[in-house]
N, C-alpha and C positions, 0 to 999 in steps of 0.2 A: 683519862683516855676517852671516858662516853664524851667529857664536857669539851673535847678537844674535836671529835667526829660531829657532834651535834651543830658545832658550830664551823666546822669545814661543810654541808651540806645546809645549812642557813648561806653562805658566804657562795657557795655553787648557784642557789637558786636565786639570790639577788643579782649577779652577773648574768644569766640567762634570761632574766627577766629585763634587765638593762639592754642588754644584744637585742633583744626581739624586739624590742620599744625603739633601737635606734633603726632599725632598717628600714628601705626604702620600698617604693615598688614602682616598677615597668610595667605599665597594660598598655593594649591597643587594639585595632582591630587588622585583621589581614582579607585584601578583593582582592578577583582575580582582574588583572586590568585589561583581556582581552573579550571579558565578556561583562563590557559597562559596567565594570568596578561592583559585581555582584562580592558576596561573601565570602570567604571561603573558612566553610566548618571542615575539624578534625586534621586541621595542618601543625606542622609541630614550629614550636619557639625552641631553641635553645640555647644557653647562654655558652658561649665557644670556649672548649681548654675544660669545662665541669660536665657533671653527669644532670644539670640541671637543666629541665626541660618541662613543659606543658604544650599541650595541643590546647588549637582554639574550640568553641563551644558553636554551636549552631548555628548564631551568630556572626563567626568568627572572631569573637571577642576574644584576647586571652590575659594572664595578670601571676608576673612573676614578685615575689618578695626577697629579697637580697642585702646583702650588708652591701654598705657606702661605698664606692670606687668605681671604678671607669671596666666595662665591659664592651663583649662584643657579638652581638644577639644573629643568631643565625635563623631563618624563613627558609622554609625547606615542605614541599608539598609534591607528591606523586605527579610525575607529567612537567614541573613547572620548573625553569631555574632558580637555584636559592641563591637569597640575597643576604649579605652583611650588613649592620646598621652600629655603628660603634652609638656607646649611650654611657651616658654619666649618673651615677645615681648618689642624693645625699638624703642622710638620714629622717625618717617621716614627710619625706615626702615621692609624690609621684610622677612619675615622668612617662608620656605620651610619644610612641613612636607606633605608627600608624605604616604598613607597608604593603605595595601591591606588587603579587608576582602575577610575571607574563613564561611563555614559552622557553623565551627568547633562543642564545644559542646550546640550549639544553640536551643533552647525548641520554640515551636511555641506558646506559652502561653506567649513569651518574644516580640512579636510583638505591639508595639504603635507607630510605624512613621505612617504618615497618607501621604496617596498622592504621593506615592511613585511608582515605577514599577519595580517589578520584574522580573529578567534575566531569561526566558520562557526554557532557556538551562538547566540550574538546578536542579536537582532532589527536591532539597528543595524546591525550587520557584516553581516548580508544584503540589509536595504536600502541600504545602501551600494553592493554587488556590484552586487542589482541596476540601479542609480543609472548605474551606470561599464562594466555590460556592452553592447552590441549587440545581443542576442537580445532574446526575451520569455519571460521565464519568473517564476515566481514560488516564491519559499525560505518555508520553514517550520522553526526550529529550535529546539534541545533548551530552550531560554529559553521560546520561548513555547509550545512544548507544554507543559511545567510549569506555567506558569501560566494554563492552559486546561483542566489535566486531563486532557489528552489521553494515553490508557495504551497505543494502539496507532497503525500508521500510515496504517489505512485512515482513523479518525475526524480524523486530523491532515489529511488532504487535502482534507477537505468542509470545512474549515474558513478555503478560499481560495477566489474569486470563479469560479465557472464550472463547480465540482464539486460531486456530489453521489452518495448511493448509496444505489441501490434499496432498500427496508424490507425486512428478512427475507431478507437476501440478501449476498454481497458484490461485487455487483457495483457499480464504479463509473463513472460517466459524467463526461465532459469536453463541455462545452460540447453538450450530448441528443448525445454519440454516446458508444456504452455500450463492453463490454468489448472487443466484438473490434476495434474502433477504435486503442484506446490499447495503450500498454507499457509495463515495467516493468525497471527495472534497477537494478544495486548498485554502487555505485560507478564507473558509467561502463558496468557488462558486463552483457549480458541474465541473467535470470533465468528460468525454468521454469513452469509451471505447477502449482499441486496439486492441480489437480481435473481430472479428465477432461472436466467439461462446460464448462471456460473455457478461455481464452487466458490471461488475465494471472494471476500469483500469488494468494491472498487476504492483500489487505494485514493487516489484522489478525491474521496471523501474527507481525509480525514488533512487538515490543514498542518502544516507545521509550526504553527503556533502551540499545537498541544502536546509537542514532542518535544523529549528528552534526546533522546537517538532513536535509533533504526539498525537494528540488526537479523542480517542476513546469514543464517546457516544453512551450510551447502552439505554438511558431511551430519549424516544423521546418530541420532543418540539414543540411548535406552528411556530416557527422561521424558521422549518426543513422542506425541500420536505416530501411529506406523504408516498413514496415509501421506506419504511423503516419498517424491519423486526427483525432483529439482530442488525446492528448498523452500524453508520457510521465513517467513518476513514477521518479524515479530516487532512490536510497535512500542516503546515503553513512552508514557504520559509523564509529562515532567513534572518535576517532583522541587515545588519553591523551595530556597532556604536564602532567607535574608530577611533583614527587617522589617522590609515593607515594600511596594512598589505600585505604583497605578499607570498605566499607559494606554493612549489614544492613539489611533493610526488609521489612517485614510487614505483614497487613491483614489486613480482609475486608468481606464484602459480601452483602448481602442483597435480594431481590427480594421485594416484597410480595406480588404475584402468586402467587410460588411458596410463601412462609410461611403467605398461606393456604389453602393445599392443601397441609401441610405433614402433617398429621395421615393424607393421602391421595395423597401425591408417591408415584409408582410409576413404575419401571424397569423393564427387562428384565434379565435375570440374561447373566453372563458376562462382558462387559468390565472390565476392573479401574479400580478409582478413578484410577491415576495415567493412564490412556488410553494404555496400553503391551498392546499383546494377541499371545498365540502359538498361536490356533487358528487353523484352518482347516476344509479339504473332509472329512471323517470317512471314515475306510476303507470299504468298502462299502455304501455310504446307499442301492443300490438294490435290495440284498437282507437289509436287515436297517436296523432303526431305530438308528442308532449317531449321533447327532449329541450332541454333549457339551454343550452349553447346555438348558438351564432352558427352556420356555415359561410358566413362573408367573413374572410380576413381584415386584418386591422395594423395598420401603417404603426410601426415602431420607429423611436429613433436608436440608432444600433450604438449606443455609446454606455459601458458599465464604469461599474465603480464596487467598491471595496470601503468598510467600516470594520474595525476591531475593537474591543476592550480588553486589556489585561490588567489582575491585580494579583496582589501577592502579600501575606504576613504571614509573620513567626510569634511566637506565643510562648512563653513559660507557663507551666504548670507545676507546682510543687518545687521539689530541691531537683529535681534530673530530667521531669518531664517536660517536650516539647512540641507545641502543635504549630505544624504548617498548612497552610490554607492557602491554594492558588484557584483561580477561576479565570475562565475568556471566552467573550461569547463574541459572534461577527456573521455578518454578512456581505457578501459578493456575488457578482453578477457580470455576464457579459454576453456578447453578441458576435454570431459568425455565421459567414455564409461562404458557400463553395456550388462548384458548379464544374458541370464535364459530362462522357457517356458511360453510360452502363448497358451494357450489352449480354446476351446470353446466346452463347453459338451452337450448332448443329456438329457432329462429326468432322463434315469437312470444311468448317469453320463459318458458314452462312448463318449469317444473324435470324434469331429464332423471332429476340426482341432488341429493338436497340432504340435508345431513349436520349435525347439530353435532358440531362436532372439539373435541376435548381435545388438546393434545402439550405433554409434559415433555420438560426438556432438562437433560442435564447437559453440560458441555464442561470443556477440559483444555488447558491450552496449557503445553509445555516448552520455555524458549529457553535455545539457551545459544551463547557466543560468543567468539569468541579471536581477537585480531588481535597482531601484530609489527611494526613500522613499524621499522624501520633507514636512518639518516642515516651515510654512509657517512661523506660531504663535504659543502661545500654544494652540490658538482656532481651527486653521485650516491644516489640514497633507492631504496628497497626496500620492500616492506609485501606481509606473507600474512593472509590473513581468510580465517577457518572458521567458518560458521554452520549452527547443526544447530536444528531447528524441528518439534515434535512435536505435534499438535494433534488433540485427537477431540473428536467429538458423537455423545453418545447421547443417542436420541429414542425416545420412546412416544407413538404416535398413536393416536388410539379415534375412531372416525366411526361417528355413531348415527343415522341417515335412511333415507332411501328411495332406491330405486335400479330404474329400468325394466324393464332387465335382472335383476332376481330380483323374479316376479311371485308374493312368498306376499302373502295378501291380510291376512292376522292378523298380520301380525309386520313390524318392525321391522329394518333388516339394520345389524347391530354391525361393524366392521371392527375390527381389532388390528395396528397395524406396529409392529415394535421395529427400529429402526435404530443399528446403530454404525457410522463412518466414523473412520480414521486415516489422518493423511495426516503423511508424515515427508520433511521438506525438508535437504539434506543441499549446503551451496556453499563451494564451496574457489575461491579467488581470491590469482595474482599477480600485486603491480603496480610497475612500476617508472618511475622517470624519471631520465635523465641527460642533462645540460648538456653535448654534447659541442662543442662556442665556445662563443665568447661568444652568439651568432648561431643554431649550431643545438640543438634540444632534441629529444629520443627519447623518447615514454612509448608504455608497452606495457603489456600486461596479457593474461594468459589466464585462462581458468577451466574448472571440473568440475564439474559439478553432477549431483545424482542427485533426483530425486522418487519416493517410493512413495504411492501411493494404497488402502489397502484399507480394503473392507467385508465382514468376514468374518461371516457369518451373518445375514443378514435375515430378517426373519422376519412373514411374516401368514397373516391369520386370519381367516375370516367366519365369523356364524353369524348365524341369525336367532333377535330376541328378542319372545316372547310378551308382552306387557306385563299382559295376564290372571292369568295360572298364574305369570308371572315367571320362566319358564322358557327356556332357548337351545337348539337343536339348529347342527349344523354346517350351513353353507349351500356351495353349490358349484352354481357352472352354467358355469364351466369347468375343467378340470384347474390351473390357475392362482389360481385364487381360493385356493386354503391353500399356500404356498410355503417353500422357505427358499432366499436367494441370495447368493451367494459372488461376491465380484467383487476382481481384483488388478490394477494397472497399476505400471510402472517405465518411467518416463522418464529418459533420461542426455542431459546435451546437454554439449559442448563448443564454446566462444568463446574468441576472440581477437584483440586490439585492436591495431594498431600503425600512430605516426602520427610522421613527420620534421614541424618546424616550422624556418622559417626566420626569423630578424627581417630588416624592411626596415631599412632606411636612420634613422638617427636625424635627431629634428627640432632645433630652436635649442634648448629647453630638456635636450636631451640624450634624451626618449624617443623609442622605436621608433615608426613610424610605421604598424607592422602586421605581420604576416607571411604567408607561405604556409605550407600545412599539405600533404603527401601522404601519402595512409596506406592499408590493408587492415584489411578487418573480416571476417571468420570465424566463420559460426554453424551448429553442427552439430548434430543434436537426432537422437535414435530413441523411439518408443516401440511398448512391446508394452502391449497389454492382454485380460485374458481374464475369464470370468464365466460359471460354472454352474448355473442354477437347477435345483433340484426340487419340482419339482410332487405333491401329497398330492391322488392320485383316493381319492374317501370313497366308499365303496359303497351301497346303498340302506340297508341295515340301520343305518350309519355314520350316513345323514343324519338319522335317528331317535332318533338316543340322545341323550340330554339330557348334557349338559355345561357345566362351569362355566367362564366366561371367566376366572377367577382363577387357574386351577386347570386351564388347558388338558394337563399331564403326563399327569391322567389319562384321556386318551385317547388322544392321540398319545406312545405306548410299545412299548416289545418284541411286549408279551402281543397289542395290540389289531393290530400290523401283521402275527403268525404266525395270527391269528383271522379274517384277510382282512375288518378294517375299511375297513383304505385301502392303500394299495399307492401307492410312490413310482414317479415316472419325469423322467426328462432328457431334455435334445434333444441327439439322438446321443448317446446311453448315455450314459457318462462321460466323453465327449469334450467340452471348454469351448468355449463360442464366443468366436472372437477377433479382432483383427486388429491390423496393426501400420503404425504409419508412420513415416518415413523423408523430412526434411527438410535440404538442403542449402541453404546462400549464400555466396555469395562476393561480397564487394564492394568495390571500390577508389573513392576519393573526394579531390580534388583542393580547396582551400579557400584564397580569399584573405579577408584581413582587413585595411581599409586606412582609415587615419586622416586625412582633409583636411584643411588650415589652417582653414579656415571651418565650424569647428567637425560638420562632417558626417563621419560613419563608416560603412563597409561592409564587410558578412559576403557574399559570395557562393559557391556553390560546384556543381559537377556530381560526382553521385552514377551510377556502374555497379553495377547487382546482378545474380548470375547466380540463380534459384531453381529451385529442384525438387524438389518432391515427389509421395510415391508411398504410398496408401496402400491395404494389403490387405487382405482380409477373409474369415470365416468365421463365416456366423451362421444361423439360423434361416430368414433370408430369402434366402438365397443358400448352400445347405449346401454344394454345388460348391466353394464360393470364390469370389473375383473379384477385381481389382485395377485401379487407376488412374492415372495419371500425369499430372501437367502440369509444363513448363517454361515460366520467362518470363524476359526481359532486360527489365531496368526502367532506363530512363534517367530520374532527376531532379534537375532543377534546384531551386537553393533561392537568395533573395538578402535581405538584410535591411540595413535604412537605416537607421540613426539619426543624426536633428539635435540638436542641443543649442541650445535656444533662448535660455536663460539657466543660470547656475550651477545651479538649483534645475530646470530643466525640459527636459525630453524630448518627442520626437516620435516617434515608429517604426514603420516602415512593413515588412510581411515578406510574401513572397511565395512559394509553393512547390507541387510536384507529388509525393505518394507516392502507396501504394496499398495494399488493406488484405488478409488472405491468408488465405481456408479454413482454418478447423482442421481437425485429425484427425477428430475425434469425427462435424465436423458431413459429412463424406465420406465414414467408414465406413461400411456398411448395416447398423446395428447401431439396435436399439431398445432405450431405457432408460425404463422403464414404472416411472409412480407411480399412487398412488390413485387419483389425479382427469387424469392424460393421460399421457400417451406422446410419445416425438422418436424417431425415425428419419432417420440420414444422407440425404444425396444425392451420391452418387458425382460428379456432373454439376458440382459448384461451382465455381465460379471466380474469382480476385481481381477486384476491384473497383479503379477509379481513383479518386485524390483530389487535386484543386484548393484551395488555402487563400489566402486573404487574409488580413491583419488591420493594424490600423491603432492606435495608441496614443500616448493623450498622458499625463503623468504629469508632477508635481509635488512634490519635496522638503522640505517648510519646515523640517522638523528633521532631525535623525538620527533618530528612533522617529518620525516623521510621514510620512504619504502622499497623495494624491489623485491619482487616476487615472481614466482612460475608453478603454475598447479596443472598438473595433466590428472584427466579425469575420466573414467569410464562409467556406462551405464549399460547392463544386460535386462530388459524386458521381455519376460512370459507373458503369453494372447496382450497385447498391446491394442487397446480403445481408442478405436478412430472416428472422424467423422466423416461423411461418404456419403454421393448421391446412391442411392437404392435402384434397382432396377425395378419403376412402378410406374402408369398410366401418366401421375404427372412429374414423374423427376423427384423424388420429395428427398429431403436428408434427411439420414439418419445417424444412428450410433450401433458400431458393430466392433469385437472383440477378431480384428480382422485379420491375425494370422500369429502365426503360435511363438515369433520370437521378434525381437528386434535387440538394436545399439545405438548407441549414442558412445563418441570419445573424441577429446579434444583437448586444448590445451589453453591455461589462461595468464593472461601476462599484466601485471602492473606496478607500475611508479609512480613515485611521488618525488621531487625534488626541488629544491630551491637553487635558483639560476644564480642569484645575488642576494646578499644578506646585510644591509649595513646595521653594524650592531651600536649602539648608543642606549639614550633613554627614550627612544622613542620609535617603535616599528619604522623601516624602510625596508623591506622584501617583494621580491617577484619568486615565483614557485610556478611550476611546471606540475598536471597531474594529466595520467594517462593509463589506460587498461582496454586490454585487447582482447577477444578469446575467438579462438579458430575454433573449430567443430563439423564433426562428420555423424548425421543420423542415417541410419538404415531398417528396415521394416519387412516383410515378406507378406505377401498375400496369398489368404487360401478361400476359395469361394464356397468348395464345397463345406471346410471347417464352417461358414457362416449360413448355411443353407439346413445343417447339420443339427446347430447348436441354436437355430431359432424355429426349428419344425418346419423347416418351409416354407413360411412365410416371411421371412427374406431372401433377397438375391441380389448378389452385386455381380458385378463384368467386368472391373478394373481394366482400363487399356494396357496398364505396365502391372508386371506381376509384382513388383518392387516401388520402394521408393524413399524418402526421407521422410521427417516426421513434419506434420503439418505445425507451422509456425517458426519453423526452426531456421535459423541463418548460419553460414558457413562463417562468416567473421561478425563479429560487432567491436564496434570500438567508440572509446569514450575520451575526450582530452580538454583542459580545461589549463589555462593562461590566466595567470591573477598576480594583480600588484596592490599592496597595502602598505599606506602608511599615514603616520599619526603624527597628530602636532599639537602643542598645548593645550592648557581645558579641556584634555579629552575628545578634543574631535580626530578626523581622521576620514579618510576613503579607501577604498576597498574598489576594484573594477576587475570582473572578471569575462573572461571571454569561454564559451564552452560550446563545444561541438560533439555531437553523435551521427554514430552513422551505421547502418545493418546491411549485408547483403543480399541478394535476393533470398525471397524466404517463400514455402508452398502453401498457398493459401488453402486449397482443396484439393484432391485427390481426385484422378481425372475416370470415369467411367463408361461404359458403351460407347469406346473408342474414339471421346474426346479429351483431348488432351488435360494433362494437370492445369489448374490457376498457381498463378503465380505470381506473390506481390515485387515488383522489383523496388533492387538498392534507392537507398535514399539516406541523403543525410540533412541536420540541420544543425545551426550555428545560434546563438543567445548571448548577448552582452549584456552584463545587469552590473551596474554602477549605486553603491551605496555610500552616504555619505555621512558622518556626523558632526551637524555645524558647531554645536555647543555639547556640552555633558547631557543634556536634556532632548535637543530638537538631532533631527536628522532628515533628509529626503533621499528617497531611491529612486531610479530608472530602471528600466528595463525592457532592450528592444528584442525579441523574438521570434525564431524564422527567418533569419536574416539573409536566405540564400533563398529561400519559398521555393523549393523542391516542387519537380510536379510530383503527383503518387500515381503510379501506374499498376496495375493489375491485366496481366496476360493469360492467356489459353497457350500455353503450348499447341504444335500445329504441325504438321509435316513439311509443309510449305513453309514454317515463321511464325514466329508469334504474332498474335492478335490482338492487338487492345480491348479489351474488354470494362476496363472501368480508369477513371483519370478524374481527380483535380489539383489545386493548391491553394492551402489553408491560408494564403495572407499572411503576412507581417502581424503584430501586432504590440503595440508601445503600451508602456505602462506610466504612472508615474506617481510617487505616493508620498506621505510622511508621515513622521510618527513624537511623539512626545512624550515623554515617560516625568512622572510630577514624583 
């Protein structure tokens, strides 16, 4: 019996040993072919009719082993349609089937891979997320910004339902509530400001070269700083996974506008082409003329251009570890010029000042970017991002009109501003996460961030011109009118994120049924800022010499300041005015997420913030100094519902308290003086409360299709406005200007495919469009402001009411695109997209003159991209295609008044790119 057993398990293991030896093996690799046949990791193989299966590796490699015979391999990836590939396999050997999934006619009802991760670039893959999240928010990614044109990621945000951004400006609004409303982050972590007169970054800093997606959330969370009004814009850096990749790409681009002024495109001298500058304040400017810039302008030719680099590897480390490396650094550049009036009216509507303005512009944007993503295990990832962002505009203004204040009766008053601004954005970010169970998860993240802001040398200049004789003499009727100003800010802020996640309880099908989240967020910020002007007093003999505006050196120089032409002076000698603030939060936030059988899910969560800030000062108006302080504990709740009423439809209901928080700038008592107005801090400011409703239904029919409808409300306690002051010269300020306001509306969008020919090779046309209506409302109380600032403010509002500044009653977004592909992987893409906003309140009307008001405008963009080979490709792209004028009015009794107009040019691109 042993001798009978011993050798039935000798006879078992020579046959298992024989099986294993005769079997074959399937590998390959799996790309996605609508995004240049990149990777695709974590998709699953399986062989059809068994339980046999692997996902692909990082790579997207994958390698099944099998006994001899004919199968029939199934490619199945979140977002993508799976493909069948029948394969014959014979013993000890390997057989290579290599497969790329596209969209194609893929239904989101067609989803059962479990465990999988979807390509965040995708249009599918984000409406999918969206589809299966709990919140509300809305993805925008590196897919359909390419095929929109979209080159940065301010333009990529007005291109979803409820956004849009001021003309001439970067500020953007979320549902009419403008900058200081909303926020902005990078991968989960706040972000900084670059400008001293906003809150939020200028998105158009950051190119979308460096993006993954862009996502936009409207309905707030326990997870989220509580300084949140409208919505935050969160920015994720893309994160390579592929073997390898290096690409070249170049352009350029032209403005019509500016080509024809091309023969007469003038600058100011000093700043360098690439927008990198190392001057500053001149040794002793207040006894001797030492200022190292030029006042003669200098002839440009207005024609930019555009360089990129992109690369990309993936790395094995060990048996499971993986390191990804992606980096791109580039420079761009271009030229524009515009031209119109600007005007400032009296009550019953007489021009105070009214000017025709000329301003050239040149601008410069440097990005460059480095991330490291490290897969330790599948338990444990790592990922460092460094983003440096260099950005300057030079500007030459000329204002040729009349002005109250300089009463020569024969002459004309000429003004000359040369402005340069650099603003250099510097963020360092770590992130990690680890699976520590099955059950709990750890992500954390810190960061460093530094912003510098300078305007080194401003520079103006009046003179009045004879139009007789054609002659100018220097004009002056205050020590301020011929200037040059120096201005520097450093902000540094430090964040950090940490959040425990627990899973509930699994359901019958094996998933989680939700979890709880407790975490700490940490946001530290300082900034300093300081700014020197001097003032050129011209003497009487001074205001009599004839001088050329071309050619202003030869006046203002050595000889003319020892000859006691004009004589500089400062406020407080050489001492800058400054001030500095100092923001602290601490916030802990508790979060369940809970999945019902009956198809209902809930986010609820209570949010602790501690804040504090302190901001102090040293300016003109306050030479003493002076300083301020406010604490608050903000307690808010947040909860959000979603039903699932069929496989394809959603219901979702969110509901939440934040509150929105003082900037620096707008508390320091510091004035920042343009040609046409002035803003002045208020010490006295205070957060505001915010109430959010919203309500959304939404519908599936495809993977790339959408319909949706979100009605939305907003309730604001003391609501921060901006408002001319009642003072000597008009000045704006910031006032918390009456004790309630709303905001409610409604938002609509689609996405649909017109034609779909299905083969092996794209042929679609797709329809995308999103609308949102909206009603803001506000109340004014003067003596609340006269009150709550000790008297030393006062306003006189003409209307006791109004909307909220920046806010439009419609916007709407639509966009016309056909693609298709043909052998070797090329293909074209041409889309056609339109925006358009309705009139919207620029200012808030005071001592009974009427509101500003920007009126409706829309614009139209065609960008045509093409790919000749797997490797070369060239784009077009013409935009502005209708060149809107831009009008700005005075409300009036009699009619509106123009007050300010131009039109920005067309402007063609045309670029290529090569990927080795």
């Amino acid at each position: 019996m042993k001798f009978n057993l011993k050798f039935l398990l000798i006879a078992l293991f020579i046959c298992t040993i024989s099986i294993a030896q005769n079997k074959g093996t399937i590998s390959g690799v799996l790309t996605d072919k609508e995004m240049n046949n990149e990777v695709l990791p974590f998709a699953n193989v399986l062989i059809k009719g068994t339980n046999i299966s692997v996902n692909t590796d990082v790579d997207g490699k994958y390698s099944l082993n099998v006994n001899p015979g004919s199968y029939t391999l199934i490619f199945s990836f979140l977002g993508y349609e799976s493909k069948e590939a029948p394969v014959t396999v014979k013993a000890n050997e390997t057989v290579v089937v290599n497969q790329a999934l596209s969209s194609g006619s893929f239904t989101l009802k067609d989803v059962v891979v479990k465990g999988a991760t979807a390509s965040k670039q995708k249009e599918t893959a984000l409406l999918l997320e969206q589809k299966n999240a709990v919140d509300i928010k809305q993805s925008i990614g590196a897919q359909e910004l390419s095929r929109k044109g979209v080159g940065d990621v301010a333009a990529a945000v007005v291109k979803t339902s409820g956004v849009s951004k001021q003309e001439g400006s970067n500020n953007i609004y979320v549902r009419g509530l403008g900058d200081r409303y909303n926020t902005t982050s990078m991968n989960g972590l706040p972000i900084p400001s670059n400008d001293p007169q906003k809150k939020n970054i200028a998105l158009d800093l950051f190119s979308t070269d460096i993006v993954e997606y862009i996502s936009i959330d409207k309905s707030y969370g326990a997870k989220m700083y509580g300084d949140f009004g409208g919505g935050n814009v969160d920015i994720v850096s893309k994160d390579y996974r592929g073997k390898g990749m290096f690409e070249i790409s170049l352009g350029s681009k032209v403005n019509t506008n500016a080509v024809q002024k091309s023969s007469d495109f003038l600058l100011q001298q000093g700043p360098a082409k690439t927008g990198f500058v190392s001057y500053g304040v001149p040794n002793n400017p207040l006894t001797s003329y030492s200022f190292e810039n030029s006042l003669n302008p200098k002839r440009e030719a207005p024609f930019g251009g555009n360089f990129n680099l992109k690369a990309g590897k993936t790395f094995s480390i060990g048996e499971e570890g993986k390191l990804s490396l992606f980096a791109t650094a580039g420079f761009g550049n271009g030229y524009e010029f515009r031209e119109g009036i600007t005007r400032a009216l009296n009550t019953q509507g007489a021009s105070l000042k009214s000017f025709e303005q000329e301003k050239f512009t040149y601008n410069t944007n440097t990005t460059g970017m480095f991330n490291a993503n490290y897969r330790l295990n599948k338990n444990h990832k790592i990922g460092y991002n460094f983003l440096f962002v260099n950005t300057s505009e030079q500007t030459r203004d000329t204002y040729y009109g009349s002005d109250r204040d300089f009463d020569n009766e024969n002459a004309n008053l000429y003004t000359v501003r040369g402005t340069f601004t650099q603003n250099t954005v510097y963020i360092n970010q770590l992130l990690g996460n680890d699976k520590l169970t099955d059950k709990i998860d750890l992500d954390w993240g810190v960061s460093y961030n530094t912003v510098k802001g300078n305007m080194p040398d401003r520079t103006q200049n009046k003179m009045f011109h004879n139009p007789t004789t054609n002659e100018y003499i220097p004009a002056q009727r205050t020590p301020s009118d011929n200037q040059r100003y120096f201005q520097d800010l450093t902000e540094n802020e430090t964040a950090a994120n940490l959040a425990f996640s627990y899973k509930l309880g699994d359901n019958e099908n094996g998933d989680s049924k939700g979890k709880i989240t407790a975490g700490y967020n940490g946001r530290f910020k300082s900034r300093e800022f300081e700014a020197i002007q001097f003032n050129f007093s011209i003497s009487q003999t001074g205001q009599n010499t004839t001088i050329d505006p071309n050619n202003l050196d030869a006046f203002f120089n050595q000889t003319n300041f020892n000859n006691g032409l004009f004589s500089t002076s400062a406020f407080a000698g050489m001492t800058p005015q400054t001030y500095e603030g100092k923001q602290d939060i601490h916030a802990g936030f508790g979060n369940i997420e809970y999945r019902f059988p009956n198809k209902l899910s809930l986010v609820a969560g209570i949010r602790y913030e501690r804040i504090s800030q302190t901001v102090n000062w040293r300016t003109q108006y306050d030479a003493a100094g002076g300083t301020n302080t406010f604490e608050r504990n903000e307690f808010l709740p947040s909860i959000i519902l979603k039903y699932e009423l069929n496989e394809k439809q959603n219901l979702r209901l969110a509901a939440s308290k934040t509150y929105t928080l003082p900037q620096f700038k707008e508390r320091a008592l510091f004035i920042y003086e343009d040609v046409m107005e002035s803003e002045i801090g208020n010490p006295n400011l205070y957060p505001s409360q915010n109430y959010n409703l919203d309500l959304k239904w939404e519908m599936f029919p495809k993977s790339d299709e959408l319909f949706s409808v979100t009605a939305f409300g907003k309730y604001i306690l003391d609501p921060i406005n901006k408002i001319i002051i009642a003072s000597a010269t008009n000045d704006i300020s910031f006032v918390n200007i009456g004790d309630s306001g709303y905001a409610y509306g409604v938002e609509l969008e689609a996405r649909k495919n017109i034609f779909e020919i299905e083969g092996e090779y794209t042929n679609k046309l797709s329809f995308g469009f999103n609308a949102s209506l909206m009603k803001t409302h506000q109340d004014f109380d003067r003596d609340k402001v006269s009150r709550e600032t000790d008297g030393q403010l006062s306003i006189n509002t003409t209307d006791k009411s109004s909307g909220f500044t920046g806010a439009s009653d419609l916007i709407l977004n639509a966009d016309l695109s056909y693609t298709k592909n043909f052998i070797n992987d090329s293909g074209i893409t041409a889309t056609l997209a339109y925006n358009h906003y309705s009139d919207k309140l620029y200012a808030i009307g005071n001592e009974g003159k009427g509101n500003l008001v920007d009126k409706a405008m829309g614009s139209l963009d065609f960008i045509l991209k093409t790919k000749l080979t797997k490797n070369f490709g060239i784009d077009f792209g013409a935009r502005n295609l209708l060149n809107p004028e831009f009008k700005r009015v005075q409300e009036n009794a009699s009619g509106d008044v123009l007050v300010f107009n131009y039109k920005k040019g067309l402007t063609f691109g045309l670029g290529m790119n090569y990927q080795f």
